[in-house]
N, C-alpha and C positions, 0 to 999 in steps of 0.2 A: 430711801424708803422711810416714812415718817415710822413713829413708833408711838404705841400709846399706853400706859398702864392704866388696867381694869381694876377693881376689887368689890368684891363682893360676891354674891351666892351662887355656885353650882349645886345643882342636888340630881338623885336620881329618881325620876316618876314613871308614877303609875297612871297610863291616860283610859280612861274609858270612856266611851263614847255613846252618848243618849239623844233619845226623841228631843227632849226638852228636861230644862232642870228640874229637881222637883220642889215643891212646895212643902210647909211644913205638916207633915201629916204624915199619919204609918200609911204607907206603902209600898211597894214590893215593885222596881223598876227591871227592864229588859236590856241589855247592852248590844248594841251592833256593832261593837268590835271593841278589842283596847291591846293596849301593847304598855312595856316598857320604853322608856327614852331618856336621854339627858334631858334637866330641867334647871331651871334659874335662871334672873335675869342678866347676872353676870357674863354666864357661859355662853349664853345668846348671842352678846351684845360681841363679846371676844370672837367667837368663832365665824358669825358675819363681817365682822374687821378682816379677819386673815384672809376671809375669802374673797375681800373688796381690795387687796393687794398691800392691808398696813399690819406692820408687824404689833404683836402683841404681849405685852408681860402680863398674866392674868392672876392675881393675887384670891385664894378662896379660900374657906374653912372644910377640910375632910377629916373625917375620920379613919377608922384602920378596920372596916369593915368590907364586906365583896360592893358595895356599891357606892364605895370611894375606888375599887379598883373599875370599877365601870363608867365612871367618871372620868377617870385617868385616862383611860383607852381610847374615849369620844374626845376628849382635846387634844389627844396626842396628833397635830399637825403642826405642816410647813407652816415658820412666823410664828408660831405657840412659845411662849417660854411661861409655863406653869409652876408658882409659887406657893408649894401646900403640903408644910409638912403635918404627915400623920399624927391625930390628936385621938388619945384613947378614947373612945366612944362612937355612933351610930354617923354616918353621912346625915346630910339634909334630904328629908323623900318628902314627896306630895304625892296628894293622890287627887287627879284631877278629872273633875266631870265636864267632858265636854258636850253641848248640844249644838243639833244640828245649824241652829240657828247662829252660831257664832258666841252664845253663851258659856262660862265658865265658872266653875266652883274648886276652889280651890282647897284642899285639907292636909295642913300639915300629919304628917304623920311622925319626923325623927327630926330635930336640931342638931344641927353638930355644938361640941363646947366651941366658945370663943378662944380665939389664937390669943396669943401675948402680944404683948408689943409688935411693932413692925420690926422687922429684922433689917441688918443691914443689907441682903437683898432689896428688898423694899424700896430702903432709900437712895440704893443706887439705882432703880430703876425710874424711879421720881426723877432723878437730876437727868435722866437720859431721855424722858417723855418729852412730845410734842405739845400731850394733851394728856388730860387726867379723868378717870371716866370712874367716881364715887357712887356706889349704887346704894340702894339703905340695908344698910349692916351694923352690929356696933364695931365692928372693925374697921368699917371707914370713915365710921365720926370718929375716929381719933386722930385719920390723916387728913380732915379737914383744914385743920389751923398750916398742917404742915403744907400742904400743898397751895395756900393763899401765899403763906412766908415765899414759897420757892417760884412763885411767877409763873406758874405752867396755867395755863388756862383749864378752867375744872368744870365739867359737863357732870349736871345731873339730873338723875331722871326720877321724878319724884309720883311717879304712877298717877295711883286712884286717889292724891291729896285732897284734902277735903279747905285746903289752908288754915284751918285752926291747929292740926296734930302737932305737939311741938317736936316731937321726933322730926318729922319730913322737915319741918321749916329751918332746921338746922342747916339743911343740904339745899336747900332753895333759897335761902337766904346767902348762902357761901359762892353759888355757882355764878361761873360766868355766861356757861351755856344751859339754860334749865328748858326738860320738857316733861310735862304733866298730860295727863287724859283730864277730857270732860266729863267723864264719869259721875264726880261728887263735889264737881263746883257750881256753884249757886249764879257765881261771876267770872267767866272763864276769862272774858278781855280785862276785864279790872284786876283779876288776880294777873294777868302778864301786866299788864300795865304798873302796878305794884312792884315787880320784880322788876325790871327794866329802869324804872324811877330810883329802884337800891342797890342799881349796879352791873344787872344782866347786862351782856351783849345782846344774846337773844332771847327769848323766850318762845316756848312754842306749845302748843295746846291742843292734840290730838283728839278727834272727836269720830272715831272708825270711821263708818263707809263717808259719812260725808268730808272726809278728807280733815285737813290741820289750819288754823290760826296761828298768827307767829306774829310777834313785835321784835325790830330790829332799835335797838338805839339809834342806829345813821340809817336804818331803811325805811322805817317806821311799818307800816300794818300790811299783811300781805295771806291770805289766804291759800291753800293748790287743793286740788279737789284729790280724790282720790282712786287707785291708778284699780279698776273693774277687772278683775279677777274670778276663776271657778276656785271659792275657798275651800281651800283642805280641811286646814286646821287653823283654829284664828292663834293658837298658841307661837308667844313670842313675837306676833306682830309689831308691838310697842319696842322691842328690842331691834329687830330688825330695823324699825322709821328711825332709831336712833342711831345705828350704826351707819345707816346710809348717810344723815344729815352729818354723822361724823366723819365718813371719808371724803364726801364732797370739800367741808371747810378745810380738809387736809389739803384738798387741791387746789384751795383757793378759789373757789364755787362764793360768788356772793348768794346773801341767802333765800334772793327768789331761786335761784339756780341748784340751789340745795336741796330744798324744800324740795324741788320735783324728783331730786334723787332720790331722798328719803321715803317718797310715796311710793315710786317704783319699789324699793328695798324691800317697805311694808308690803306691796302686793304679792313678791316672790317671795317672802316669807308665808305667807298666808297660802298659797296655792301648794306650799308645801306640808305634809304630812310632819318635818321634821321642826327640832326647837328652830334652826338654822337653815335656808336652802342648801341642799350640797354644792346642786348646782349653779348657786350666784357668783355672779362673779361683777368686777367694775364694767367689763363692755356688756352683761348683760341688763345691767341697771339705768347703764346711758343709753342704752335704744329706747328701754321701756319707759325714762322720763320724758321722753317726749310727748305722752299722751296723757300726761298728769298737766294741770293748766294751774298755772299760779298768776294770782291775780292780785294789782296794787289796790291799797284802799287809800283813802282822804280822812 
């Protein structure tokens, strides 16, 4: 059973859900529904791992509040090993607007304080990885340098980069597996292309319904469209595309063959209400890659 360690944010949210987002101006919106749930892209990205059959050590910042113990409860699963000791002050909460359109607005509400050092948990857990999954934290720009030192291959997922932020380029620069959304790039193939020129294996470039771009070092340029779903909640999609391309290369999935995992992962994430599908699993993601189409380019 591979193993991987995660780090970075679990929080617990507040999801509501709206017509459309709103614009800047006073006014007075309707909610058609909203719930609590676990939130963050750490917690996402871990608990689709476990569910895809790789064990996980999930390293986050809690605090000693009721919604660190709520936290706790939602990863308490088979293959979970949760590294979080209680730091006096509030968990991580968001409060997030969802519209119907697949839109999101996201509003911190509580930071937790930053942890210390890595413990030597931590570093035994590093020496025991197959793979290293850095999310952006400052608690995992410290285990940057360490995790290039110890040869583990380091996947990270640098969102809505705009490629100037020097925070993210920290973690994009370091990775060997990097995947960003098109959200706020000007040049989405030239920023992989850039990446990949400084050392990526792969790079990969998520742009929702119309499916991902990806640069392989040995594979070179390869497209998959995106696997058509009735979306629930587009919440944690990006976490899910990445935990799927991450159990694939566990299996040794070259990465047209990844790619279609990852779009499946992404769709059963998304048809689901939760951060995570409950119910995904690895034989459900390999039925559903098959109708995701990944395509070589010149």
């Amino acid at each position: 059973m591979p193993r991987v360690l995660v780090n970075g944010p679990a929080s617990w949210n507040t999801l509501v859900r709206v017509a459309t987002l709103p614009d800047a101006r006073p006014q007075t919106l309707f909610a058609s529904g909203h719930r609590d749930g676990l939130g963050g892209t750490s917690a996402g990205k871990a608990l689709t791992l476990v569910r895809l059959g790789v064990d996980v050590t999930l390293r986050t910042a809690l605090g000693d509040d009721d919604a660190a113990a709520r936290i706790r409860a939602e990863l308490a699963q088979p293959g979970m090993e949760l590294l979080a000791d209680p730091l006096p002050g509030p968990s991580e909460r968001h409060l997030n607007l969802m519209a119907d359109d697949g839109g999101r607005l996201s509003v911190y509400l509580d930071l937790p304080p930053e942890p210390g050092p890595a413990p030597a948990t931590v570093h035994a857990a590093l020496a025991g990885a197959d793979a290293v999954v850095l999310d952006l934290a400052g608690h995992s720009r410290e285990l940057l340098p360490l995790v290039r030192a110890a040869g583990v291959p380091l996947w990270c997922d640098v969102h809505d980069d705009d490629g100037r932020a020097p925070f993210q380029r920290e973690f994009a620069e370091a990775a060997d597996v990097l995947v960003v959304s098109a959200d706020r790039l000007d040049d989405a193939e030239g920023y992989l292309a850039r990446h990949v020129a400084g050392g990526a294996r792969w790079a990969v470039c998520t742009r929702g319904r119309d499916g991902a771009v990806a640069l392989g070092r040995a594979e070179g340029w390869w497209t998959v469209s995106a696997v058509p779903v009735d979306a629930g909640d587009s919440n944690g999609a990006g976490d899910g595309f990445t935990a799927g391309l991450l159990a694939a290369s566990l299996r040794g999935l070259p990465l047209s063959e990844a790619l279609r995992h990852a779009s499946a992962a992404g769709a059963l994430t998304v048809a689901s209400a939760e951060l995570s599908a409950p119910d995904i699993s690895w034989d459900a993601v390999a039925g559903l890659a098959g109708t995701a189409v990944a395509t070589p380019r010149g």
